[in-house]
LOMI-427643 format. One line per 5 residues: number of its first residue (from 1); their letters; for each residue x, y, z of N, C-alpha, C. Coordinates in Angstrom, 3 decimals, decimal comma. Example, Ala and Ser with C-alpha at 12.3 -4.5 7.8 and 13.67 -1.06 7.14 Angstrom:
% residues 2
1) AS) 13,190/-5,690/7,800/12,300/-4,500/7,800/13,200/-3,300/7,800 | 12,850/-2,250/7,080/13,670/-1,060/7,140/12,900/0,030/7,870
//
This chain:
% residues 306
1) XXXXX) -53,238/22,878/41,456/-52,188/23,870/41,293/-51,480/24,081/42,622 | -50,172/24,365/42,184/-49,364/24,408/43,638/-48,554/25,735/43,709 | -48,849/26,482/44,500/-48,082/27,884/44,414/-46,941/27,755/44,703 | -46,309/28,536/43,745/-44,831/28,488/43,624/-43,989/28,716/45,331 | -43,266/28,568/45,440/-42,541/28,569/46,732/-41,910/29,901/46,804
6) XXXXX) -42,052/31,171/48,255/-41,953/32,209/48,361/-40,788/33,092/47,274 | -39,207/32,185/47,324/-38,235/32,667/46,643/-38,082/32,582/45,380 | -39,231/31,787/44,491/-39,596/31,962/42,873/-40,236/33,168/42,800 | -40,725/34,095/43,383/-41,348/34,905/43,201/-40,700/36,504/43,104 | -41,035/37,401/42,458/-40,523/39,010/42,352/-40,549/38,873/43,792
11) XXXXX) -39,399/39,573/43,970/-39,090/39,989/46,154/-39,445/39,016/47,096 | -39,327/37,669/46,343/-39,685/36,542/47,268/-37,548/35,940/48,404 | -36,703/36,551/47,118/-35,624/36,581/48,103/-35,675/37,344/49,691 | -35,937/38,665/49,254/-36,360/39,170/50,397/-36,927/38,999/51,263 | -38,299/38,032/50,994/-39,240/37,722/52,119/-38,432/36,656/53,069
16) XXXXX) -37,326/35,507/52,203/-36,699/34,531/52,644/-36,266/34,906/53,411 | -35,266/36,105/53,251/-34,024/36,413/54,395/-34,725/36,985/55,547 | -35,972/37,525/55,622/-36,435/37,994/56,526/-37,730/36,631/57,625 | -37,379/35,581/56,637/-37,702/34,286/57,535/-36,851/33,630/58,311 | -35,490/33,560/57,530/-34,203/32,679/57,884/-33,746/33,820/59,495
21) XXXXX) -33,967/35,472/59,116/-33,594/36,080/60,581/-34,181/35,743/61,682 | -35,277/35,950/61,133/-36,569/35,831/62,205/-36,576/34,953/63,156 | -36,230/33,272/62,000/-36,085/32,214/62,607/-34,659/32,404/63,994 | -33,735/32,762/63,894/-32,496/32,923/63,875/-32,852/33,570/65,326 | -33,371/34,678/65,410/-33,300/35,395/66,181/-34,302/35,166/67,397
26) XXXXX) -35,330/34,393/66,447/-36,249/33,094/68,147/-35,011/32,686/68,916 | -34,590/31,598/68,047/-33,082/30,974/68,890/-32,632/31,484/69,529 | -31,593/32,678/69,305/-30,423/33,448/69,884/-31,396/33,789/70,982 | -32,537/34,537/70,947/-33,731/35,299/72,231/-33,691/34,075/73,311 | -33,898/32,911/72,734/-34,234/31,665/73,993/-32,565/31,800/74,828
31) XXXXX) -31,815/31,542/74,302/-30,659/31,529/74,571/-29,643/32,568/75,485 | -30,032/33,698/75,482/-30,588/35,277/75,953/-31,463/35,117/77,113 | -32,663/34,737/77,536/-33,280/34,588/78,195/-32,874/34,620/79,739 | -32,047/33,583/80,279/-31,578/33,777/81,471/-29,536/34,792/81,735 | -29,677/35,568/80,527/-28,661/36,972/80,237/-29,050/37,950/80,518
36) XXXXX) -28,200/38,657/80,684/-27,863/40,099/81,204/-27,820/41,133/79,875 | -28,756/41,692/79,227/-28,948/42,224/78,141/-28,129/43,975/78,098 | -27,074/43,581/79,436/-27,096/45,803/79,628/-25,914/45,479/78,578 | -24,893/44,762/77,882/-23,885/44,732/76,660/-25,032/44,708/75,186 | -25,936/44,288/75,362/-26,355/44,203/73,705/-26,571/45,683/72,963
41) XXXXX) -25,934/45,725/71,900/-26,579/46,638/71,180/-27,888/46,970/71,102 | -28,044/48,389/70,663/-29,674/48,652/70,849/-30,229/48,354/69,306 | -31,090/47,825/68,862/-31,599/47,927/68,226/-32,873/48,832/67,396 | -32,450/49,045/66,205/-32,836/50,747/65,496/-34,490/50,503/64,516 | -34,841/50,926/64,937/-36,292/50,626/64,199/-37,222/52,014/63,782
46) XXXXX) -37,400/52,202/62,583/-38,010/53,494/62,043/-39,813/53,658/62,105 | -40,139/54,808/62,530/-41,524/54,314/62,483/-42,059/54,379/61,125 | -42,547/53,644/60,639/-42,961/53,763/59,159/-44,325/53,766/58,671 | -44,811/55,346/59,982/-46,403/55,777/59,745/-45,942/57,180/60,120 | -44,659/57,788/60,504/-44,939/58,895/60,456/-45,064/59,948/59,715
51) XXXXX) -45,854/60,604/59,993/-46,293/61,901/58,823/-45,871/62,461/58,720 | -45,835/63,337/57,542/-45,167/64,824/57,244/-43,170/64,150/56,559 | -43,100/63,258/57,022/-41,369/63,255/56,692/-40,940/62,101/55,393 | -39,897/62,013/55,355/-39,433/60,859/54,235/-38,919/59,752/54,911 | -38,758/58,476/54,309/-38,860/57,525/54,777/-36,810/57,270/55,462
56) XXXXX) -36,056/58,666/54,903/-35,133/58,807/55,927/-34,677/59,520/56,850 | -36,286/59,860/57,086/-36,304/60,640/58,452/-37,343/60,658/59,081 | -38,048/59,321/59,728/-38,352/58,930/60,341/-38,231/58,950/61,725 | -39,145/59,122/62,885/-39,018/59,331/64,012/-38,279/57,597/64,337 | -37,497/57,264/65,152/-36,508/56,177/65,785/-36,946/55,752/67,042
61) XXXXX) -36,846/54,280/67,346/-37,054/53,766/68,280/-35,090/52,939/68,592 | -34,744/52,886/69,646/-33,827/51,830/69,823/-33,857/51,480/71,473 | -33,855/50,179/71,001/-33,753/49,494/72,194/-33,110/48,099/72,206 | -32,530/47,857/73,743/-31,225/47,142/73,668/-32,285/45,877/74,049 | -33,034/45,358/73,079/-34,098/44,194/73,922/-33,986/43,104/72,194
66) XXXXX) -34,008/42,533/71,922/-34,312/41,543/71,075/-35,379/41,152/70,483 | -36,749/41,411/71,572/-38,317/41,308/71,448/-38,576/42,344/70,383 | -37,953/43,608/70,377/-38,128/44,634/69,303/-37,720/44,348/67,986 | -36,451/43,843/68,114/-36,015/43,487/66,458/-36,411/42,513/66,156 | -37,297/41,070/66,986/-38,294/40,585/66,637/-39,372/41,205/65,532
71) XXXXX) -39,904/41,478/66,572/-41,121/42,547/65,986/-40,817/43,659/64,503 | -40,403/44,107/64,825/-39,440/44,659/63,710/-39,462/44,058/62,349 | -38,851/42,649/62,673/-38,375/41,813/61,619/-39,899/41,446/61,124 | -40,486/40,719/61,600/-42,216/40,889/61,676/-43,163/41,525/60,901 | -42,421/43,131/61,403/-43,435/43,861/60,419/-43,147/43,588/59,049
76) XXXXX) -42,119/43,828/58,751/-41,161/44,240/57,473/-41,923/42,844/56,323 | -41,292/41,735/57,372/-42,094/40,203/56,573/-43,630/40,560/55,945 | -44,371/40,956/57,132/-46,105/40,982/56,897/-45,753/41,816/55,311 | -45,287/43,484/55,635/-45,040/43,977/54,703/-44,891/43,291/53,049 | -43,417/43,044/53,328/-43,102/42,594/51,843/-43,737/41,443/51,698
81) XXXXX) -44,329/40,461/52,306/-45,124/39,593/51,685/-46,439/40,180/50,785 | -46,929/41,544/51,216/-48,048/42,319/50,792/-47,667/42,799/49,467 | -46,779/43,519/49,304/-45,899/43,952/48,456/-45,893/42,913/47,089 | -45,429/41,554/47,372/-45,132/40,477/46,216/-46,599/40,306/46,052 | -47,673/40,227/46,615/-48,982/40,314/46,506/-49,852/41,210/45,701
86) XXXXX) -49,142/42,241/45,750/-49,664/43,230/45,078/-48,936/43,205/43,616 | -47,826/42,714/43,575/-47,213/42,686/42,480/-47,490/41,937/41,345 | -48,653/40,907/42,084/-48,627/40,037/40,441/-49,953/40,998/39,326 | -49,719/40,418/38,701/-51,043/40,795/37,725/-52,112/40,347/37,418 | -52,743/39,316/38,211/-54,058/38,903/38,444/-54,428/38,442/36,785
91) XXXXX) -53,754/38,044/36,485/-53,672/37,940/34,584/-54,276/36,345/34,585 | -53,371/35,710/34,943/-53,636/34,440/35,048/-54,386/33,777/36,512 | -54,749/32,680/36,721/-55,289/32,033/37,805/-53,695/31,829/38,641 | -53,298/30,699/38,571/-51,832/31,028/39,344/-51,766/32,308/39,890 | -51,543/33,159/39,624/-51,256/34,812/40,031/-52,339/34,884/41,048
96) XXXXX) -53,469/34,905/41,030/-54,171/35,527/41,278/-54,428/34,723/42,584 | -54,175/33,062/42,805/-54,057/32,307/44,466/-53,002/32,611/44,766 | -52,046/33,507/44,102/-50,888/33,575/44,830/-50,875/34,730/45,406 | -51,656/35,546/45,095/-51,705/36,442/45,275/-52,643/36,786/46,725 | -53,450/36,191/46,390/-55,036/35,568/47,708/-54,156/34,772/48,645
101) XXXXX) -53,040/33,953/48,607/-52,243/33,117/49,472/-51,752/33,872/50,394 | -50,880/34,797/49,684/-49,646/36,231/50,258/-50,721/37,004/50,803 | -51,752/37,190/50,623/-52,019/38,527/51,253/-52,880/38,122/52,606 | -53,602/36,314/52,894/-53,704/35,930/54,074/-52,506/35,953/55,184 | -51,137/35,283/54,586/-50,345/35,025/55,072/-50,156/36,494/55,869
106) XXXXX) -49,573/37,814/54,814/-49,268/38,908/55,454/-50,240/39,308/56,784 | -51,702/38,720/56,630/-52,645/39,100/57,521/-52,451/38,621/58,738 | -52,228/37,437/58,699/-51,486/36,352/59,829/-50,868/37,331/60,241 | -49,512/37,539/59,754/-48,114/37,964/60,715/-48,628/39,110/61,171 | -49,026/40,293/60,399/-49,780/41,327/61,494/-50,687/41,050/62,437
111) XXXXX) -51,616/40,206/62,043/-52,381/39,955/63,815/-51,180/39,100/64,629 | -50,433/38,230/64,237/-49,573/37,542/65,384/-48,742/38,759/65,517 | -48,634/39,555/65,330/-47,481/40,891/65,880/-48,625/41,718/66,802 | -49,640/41,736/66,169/-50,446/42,276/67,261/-50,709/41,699/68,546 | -50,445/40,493/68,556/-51,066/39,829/69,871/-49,687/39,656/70,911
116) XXXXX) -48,673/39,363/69,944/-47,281/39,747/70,668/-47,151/40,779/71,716 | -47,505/41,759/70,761/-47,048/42,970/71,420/-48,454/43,566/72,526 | -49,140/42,739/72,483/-50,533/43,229/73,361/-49,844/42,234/75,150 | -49,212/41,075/75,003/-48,801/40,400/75,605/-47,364/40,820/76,765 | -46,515/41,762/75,769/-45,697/41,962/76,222/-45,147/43,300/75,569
121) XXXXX) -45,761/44,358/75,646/-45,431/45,973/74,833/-44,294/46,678/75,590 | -43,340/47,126/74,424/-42,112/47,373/74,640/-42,257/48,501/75,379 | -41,317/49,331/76,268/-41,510/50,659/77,523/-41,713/51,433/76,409 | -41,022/51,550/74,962/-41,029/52,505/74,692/-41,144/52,326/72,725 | -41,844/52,233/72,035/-42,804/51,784/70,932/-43,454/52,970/70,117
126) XXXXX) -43,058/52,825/68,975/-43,659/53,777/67,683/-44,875/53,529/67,192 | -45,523/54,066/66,474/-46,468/54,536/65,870/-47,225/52,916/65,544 | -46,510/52,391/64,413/-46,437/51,469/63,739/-47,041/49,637/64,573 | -46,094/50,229/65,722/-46,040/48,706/66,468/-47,394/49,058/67,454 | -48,104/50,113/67,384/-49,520/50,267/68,239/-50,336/48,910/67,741
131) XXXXX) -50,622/48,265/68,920/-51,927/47,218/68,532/-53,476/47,346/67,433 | -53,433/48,915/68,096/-54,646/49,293/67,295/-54,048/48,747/65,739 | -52,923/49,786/65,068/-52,634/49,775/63,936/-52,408/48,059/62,943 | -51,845/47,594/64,205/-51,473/46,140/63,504/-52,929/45,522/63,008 | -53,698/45,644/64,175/-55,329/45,186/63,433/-55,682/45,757/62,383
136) XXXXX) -55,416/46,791/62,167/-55,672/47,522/60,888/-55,127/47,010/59,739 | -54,223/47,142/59,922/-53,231/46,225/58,807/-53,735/44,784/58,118 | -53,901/44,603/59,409/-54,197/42,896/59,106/-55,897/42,749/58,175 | -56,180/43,634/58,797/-57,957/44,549/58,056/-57,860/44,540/56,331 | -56,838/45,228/56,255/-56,620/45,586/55,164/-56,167/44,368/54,409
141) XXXXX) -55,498/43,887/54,567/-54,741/42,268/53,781/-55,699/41,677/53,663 | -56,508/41,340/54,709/-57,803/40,549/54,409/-58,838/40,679/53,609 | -59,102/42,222/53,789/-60,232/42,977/52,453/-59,222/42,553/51,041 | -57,903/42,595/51,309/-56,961/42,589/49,626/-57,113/40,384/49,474 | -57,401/40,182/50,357/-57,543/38,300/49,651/-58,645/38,294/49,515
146) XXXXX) -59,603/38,513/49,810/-60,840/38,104/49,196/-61,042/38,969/48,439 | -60,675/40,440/48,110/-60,644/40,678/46,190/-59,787/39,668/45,403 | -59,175/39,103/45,553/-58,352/38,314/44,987/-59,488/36,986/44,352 | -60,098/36,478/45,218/-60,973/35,568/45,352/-62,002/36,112/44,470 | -62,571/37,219/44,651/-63,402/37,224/43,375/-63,138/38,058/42,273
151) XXXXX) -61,587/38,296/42,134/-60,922/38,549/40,680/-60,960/37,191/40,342 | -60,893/36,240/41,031/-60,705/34,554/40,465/-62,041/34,253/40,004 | -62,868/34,834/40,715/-64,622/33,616/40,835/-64,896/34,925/39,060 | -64,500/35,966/39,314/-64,868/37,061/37,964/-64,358/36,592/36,450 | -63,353/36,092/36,824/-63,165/35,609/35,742/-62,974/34,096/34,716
156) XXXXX) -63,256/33,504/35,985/-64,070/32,351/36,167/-65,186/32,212/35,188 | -65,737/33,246/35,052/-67,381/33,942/35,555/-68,550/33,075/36,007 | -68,198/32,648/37,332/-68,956/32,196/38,467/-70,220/32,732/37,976 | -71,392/31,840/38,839/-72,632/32,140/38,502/-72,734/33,548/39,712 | -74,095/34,223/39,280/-74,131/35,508/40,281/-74,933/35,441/41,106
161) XXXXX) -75,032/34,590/41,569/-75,449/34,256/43,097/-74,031/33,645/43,696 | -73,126/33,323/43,454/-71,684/33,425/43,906/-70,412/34,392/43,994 | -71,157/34,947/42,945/-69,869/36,638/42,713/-70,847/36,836/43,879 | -72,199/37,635/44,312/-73,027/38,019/44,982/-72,471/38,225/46,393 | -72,249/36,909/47,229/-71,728/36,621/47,752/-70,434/37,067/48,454
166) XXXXX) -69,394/36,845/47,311/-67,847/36,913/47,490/-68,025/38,673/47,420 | -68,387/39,339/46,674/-68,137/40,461/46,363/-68,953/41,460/47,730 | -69,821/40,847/48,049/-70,330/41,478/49,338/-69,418/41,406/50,394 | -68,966/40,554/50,299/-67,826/40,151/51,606/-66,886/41,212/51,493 | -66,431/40,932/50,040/-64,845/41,750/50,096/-65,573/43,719/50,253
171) XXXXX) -66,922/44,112/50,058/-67,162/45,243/50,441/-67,174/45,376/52,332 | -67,508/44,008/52,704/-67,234/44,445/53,897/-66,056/44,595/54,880 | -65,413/43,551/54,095/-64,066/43,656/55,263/-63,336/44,973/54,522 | -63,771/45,552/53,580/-62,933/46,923/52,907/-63,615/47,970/53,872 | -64,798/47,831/54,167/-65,318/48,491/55,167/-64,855/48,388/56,574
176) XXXXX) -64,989/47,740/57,020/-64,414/47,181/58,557/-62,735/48,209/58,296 | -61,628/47,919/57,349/-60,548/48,374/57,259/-61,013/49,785/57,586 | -62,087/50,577/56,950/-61,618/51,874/56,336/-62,525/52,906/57,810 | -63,620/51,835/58,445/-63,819/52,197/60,067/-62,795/52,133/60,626 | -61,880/51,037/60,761/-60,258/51,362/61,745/-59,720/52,049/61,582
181) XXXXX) -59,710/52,389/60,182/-58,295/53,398/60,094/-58,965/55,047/60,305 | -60,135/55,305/60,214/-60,830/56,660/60,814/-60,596/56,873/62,049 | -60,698/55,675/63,115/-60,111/55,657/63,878/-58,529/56,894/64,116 | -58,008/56,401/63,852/-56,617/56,916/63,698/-56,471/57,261/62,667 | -57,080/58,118/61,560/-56,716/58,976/60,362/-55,277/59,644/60,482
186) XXXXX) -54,525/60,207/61,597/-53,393/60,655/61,674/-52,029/59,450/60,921 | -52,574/58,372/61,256/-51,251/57,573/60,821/-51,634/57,250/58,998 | -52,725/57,315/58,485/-52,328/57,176/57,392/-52,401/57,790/56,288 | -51,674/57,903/55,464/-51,760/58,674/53,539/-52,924/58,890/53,792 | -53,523/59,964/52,894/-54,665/60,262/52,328/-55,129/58,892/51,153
191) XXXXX) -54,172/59,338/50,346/-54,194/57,924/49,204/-54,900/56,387/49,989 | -54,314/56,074/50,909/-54,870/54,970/51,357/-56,291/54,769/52,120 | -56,465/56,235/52,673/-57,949/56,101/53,386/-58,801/56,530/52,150 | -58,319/56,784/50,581/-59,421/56,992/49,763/-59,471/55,285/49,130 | -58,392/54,845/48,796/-58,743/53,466/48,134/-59,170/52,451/49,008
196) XXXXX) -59,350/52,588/49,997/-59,574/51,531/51,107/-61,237/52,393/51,350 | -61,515/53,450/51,415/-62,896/53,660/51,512/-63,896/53,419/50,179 | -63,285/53,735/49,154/-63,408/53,527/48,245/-63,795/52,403/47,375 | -62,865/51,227/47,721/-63,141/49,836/47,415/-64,684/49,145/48,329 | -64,632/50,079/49,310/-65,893/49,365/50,185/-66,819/49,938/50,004
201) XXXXX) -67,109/50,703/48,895/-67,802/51,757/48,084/-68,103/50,679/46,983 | -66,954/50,459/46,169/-67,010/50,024/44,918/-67,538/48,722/44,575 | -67,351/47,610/46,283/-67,513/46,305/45,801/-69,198/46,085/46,723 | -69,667/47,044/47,499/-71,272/47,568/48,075/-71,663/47,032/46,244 | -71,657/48,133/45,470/-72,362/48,341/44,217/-71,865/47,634/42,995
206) XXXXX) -70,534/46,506/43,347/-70,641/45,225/42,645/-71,392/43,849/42,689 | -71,718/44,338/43,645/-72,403/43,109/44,484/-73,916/43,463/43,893 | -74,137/44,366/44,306/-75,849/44,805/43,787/-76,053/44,915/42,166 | -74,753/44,684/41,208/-74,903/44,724/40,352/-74,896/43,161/39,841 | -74,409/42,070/40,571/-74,357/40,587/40,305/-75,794/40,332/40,913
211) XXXXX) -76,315/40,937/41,700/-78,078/40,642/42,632/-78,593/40,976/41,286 | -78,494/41,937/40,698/-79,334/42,616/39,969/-79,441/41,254/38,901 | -78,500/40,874/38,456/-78,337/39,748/37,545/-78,777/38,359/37,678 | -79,370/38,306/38,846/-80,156/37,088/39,960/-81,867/37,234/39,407 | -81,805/38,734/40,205/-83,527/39,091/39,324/-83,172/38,645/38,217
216) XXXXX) -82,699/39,407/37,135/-82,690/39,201/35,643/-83,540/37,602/35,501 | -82,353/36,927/35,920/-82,556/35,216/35,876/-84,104/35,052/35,888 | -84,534/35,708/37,018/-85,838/35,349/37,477/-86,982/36,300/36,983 | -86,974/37,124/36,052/-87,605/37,596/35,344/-88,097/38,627/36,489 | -87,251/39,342/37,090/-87,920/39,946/38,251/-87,334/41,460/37,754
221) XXXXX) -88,294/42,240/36,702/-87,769/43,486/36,231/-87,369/44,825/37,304 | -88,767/44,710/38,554/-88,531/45,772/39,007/-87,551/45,953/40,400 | -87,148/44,836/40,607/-85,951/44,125/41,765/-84,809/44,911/41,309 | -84,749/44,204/40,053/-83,467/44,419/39,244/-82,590/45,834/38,732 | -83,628/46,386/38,254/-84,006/47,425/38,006/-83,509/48,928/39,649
226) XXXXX) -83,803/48,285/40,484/-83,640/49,133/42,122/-82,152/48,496/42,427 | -81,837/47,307/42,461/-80,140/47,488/42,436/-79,484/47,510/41,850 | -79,349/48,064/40,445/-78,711/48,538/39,109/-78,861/50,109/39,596 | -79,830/50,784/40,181/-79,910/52,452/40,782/-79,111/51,945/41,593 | -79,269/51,638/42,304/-78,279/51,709/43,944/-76,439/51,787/43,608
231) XXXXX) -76,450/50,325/42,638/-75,232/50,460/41,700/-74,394/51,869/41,557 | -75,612/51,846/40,535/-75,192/53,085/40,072/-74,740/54,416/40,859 | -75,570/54,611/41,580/-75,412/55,919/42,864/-74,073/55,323/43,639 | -73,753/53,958/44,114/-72,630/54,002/44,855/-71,439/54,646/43,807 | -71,294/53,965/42,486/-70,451/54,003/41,531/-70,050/55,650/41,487
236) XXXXX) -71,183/56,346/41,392/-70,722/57,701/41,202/-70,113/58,323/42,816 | -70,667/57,609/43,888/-69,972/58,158/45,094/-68,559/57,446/45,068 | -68,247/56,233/44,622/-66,942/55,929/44,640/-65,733/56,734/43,804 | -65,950/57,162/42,489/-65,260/58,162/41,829/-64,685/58,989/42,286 | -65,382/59,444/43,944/-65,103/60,990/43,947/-63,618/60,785/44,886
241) XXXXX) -63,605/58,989/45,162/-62,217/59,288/45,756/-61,165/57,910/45,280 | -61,421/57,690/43,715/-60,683/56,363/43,137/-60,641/56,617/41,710 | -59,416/56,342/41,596/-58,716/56,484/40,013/-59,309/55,644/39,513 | -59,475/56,677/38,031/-60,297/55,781/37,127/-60,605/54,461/36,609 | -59,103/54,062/36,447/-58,686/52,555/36,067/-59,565/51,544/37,053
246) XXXXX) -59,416/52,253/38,131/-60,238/51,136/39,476/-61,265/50,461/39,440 | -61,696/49,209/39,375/-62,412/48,408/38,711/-63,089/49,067/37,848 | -62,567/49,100/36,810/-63,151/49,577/35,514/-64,027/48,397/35,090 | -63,791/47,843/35,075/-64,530/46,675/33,813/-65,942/46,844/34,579 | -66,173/46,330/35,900/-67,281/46,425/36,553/-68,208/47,491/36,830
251) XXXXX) -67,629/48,597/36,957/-68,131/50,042/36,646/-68,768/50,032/35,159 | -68,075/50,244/34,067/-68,406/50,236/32,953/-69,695/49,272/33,057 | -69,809/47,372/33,412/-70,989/46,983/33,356/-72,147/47,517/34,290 | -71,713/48,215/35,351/-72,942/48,592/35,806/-73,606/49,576/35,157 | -72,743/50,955/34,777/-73,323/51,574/33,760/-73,424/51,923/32,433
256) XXXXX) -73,326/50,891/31,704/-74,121/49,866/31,078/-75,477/49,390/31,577 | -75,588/48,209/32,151/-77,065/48,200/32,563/-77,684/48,794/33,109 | -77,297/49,601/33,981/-78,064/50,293/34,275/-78,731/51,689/33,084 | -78,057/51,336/32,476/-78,784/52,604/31,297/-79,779/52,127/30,082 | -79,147/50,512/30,136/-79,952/49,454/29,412/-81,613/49,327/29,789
261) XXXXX) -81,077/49,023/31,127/-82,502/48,596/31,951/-83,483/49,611/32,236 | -83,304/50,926/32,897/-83,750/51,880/32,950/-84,548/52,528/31,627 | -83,926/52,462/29,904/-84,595/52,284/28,702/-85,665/51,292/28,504 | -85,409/49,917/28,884/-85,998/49,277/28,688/-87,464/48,926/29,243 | -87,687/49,493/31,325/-88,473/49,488/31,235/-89,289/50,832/31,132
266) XXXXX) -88,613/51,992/30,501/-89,891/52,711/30,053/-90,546/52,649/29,240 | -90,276/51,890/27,831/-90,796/51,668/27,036/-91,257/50,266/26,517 | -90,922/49,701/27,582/-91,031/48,046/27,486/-92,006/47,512/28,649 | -91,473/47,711/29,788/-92,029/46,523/30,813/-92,685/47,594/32,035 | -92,776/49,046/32,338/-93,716/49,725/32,614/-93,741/48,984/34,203
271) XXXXX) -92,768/48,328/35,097/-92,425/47,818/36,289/-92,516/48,985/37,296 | -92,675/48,707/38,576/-92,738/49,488/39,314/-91,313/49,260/40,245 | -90,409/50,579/40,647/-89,401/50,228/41,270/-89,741/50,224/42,993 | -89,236/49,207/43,211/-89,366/49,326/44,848/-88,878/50,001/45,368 | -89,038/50,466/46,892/-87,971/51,157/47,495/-86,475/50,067/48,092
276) XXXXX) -85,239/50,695/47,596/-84,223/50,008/47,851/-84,606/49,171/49,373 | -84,324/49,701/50,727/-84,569/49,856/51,303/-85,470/48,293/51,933 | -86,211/48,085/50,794/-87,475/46,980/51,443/-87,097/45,422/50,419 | -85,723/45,786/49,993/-85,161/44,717/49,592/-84,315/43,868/50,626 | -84,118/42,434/50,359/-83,774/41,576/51,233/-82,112/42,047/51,221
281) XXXXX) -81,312/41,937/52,443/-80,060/41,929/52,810/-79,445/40,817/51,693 | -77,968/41,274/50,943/-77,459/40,425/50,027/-76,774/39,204/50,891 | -76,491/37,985/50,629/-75,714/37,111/51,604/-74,444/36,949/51,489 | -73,509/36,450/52,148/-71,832/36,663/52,453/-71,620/35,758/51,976 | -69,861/35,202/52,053/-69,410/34,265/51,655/-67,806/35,012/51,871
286) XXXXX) -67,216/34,252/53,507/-66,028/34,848/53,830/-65,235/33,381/53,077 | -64,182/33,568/52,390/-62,905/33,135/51,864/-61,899/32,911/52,135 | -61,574/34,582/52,535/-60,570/34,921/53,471/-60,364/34,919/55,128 | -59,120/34,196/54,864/-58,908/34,048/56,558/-57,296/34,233/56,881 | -57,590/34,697/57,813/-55,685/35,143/58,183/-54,971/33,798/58,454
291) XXXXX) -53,656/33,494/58,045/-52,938/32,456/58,041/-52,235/32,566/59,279 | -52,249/31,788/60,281/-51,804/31,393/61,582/-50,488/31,149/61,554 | -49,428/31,726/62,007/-47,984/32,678/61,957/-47,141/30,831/62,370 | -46,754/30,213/61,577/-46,379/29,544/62,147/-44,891/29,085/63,226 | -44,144/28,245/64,094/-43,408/28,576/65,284/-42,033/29,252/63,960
296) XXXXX) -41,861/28,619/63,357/-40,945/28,383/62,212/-40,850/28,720/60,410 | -40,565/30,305/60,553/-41,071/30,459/59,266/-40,884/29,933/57,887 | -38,927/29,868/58,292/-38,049/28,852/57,267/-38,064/27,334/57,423 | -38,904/26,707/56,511/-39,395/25,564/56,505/-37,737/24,852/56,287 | -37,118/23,789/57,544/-36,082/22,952/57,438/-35,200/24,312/57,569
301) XXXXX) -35,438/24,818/58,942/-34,260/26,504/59,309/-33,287/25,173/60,100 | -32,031/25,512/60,316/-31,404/25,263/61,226/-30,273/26,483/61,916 | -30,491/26,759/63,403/-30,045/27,833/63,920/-28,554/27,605/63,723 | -27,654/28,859/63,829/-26,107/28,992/64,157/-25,717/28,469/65,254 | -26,630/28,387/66,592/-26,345/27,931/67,593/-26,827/26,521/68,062
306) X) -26,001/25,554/67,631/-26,435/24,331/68,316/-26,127/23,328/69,261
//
């Protein structure tokens, strides 16, 4: 399968024009380079983390430098590439690498904006373009492709010593996100530090619910049995800050078995539960990896200036 090319896609025009600038504006910058920048216009850039206001009234940055509307242009890309990412419906397989594709890629351009701007940080810089934040960002895209990856391996339905795996992962890098952004709780929504804590909540006790399904295999009642509880207890701590719909299907199977199993061995198999605790660490399986920003975003760009 071959993923469709950025501009077949919902807001994939958009992502274009914000490649073809980008590209555009490397050029014109080289060209600039040994110029006298005190005639250029300043360039206007909104911070688009500040709190309390609407998105047209935003605290302002301008500056008469080019490196900014770089950057700028940068974010916006990482952005709406996230955006068309989020947009598909994970319905089909197609969708769902395209979706895992876009949301490495977006991860890329935020760490290469981060390292930009760690290299060479503008005198005077918003909220948004902070290094800290760009890692964050990029945190976040990465926890969103490897859910992607095992919305694919889920419905697949991969064996569960492979969901196991994938689904542990994507609890951790949802974790790793939702430590950064505590960090700096001021820059973001509430909404986002609950679904981002939340998911690393939700996919902890998906994972222990595919382990649990490992024992099963192995006739190992009272294993099974201790991470179907654990399941369960994350499941009810995840609720308290994620809309219902939010992995529903997997919720529902955990409790499900877990109400199954818990019946079964009181009157059946009379197992002893271990303490969580003295169970073996589940194993990883990273997927996701940030896509390396390449010199040239518009594949066959040719500049205005030649």
């Amino acid at each position: 399968m071959v993923v469709p090319r950025i501009e077949a896609l919902s807001g994939g025009k958009e992502a274009v024009e914000f490649e073809r600038y980008y590209d555009q504006l490397t050029v014109f910058e080289k060209r600039l380079e040994h110029s006298s920048t005190q005639h250029l216009e300043g360039f206007k850039w909104n911070d688009a983390f500040e709190t309390g206001k609407s998105f047209l009234s935003k605290s302002q940055n301008s500056v008469a430098d080019t490196f900014l509307e770089r950057a700028a242009v940068l974010f916006n890309y990482g952005a709406v590439l996230s955006v068309i990412a989020a947009s598909q419906s994970f319905l089909t397989d197609d969708e769902t690498k395209t979706a895992a594709k876009l949301f490495q890629q977006s991860a890329g351009v935020f760490a290469h904006l981060r390292d930009l701007l760690q290299l060479s940080m503008p005198k005077s810089f918003t909220t948004d373009l902070v290094p800290s934040t760009l890692t964050t960002l990029s945190s976040i895209m990465l926890a969103q492709a490897q859910e992607s990856f095992y919305r694919k391996a889920y419905a697949e339905k991969m064996n569960p010593s492979a969901l196991v795996k994938i689904a542990a992962q994507t609890g951790d890098f949802y974790s790793e996100a939702s430590k950064l952004m505590d960090i700096s709780k001021g820059y973001w929504k509430k909404e986002w530090l609950n679904v981002v804590s939340g998911k690393a909540t939700g996919f902890q006790a998906i994972a222990e619910l595919h382990q649990a399904q490992v024992h099963w295999e192995r006739h190992e009642v009272g294993d099974r049995l201790c991470r179907l509880k654990q399941a369960f207890e994350l499941v009810e701590k995840m609720k308290r800050r994620m809309p219902p719909s939010c992995l529903r299907e997997q919720i529902s199977e955990i409790e499900n078995a877990h109400k199954s199993a818990t019946s079964d061995n009181r009157l059946i198999y009379h197992e002893r539960i271990p303490d969580f605790f003295t169970l073996p660490a589940l194993p990883r399986a990273v997927l996701a990896k940030a896509t390396p920003l390449e010199k040239q975003l518009f594949p066959g760009f040719k500049g205005l200036f030649r």
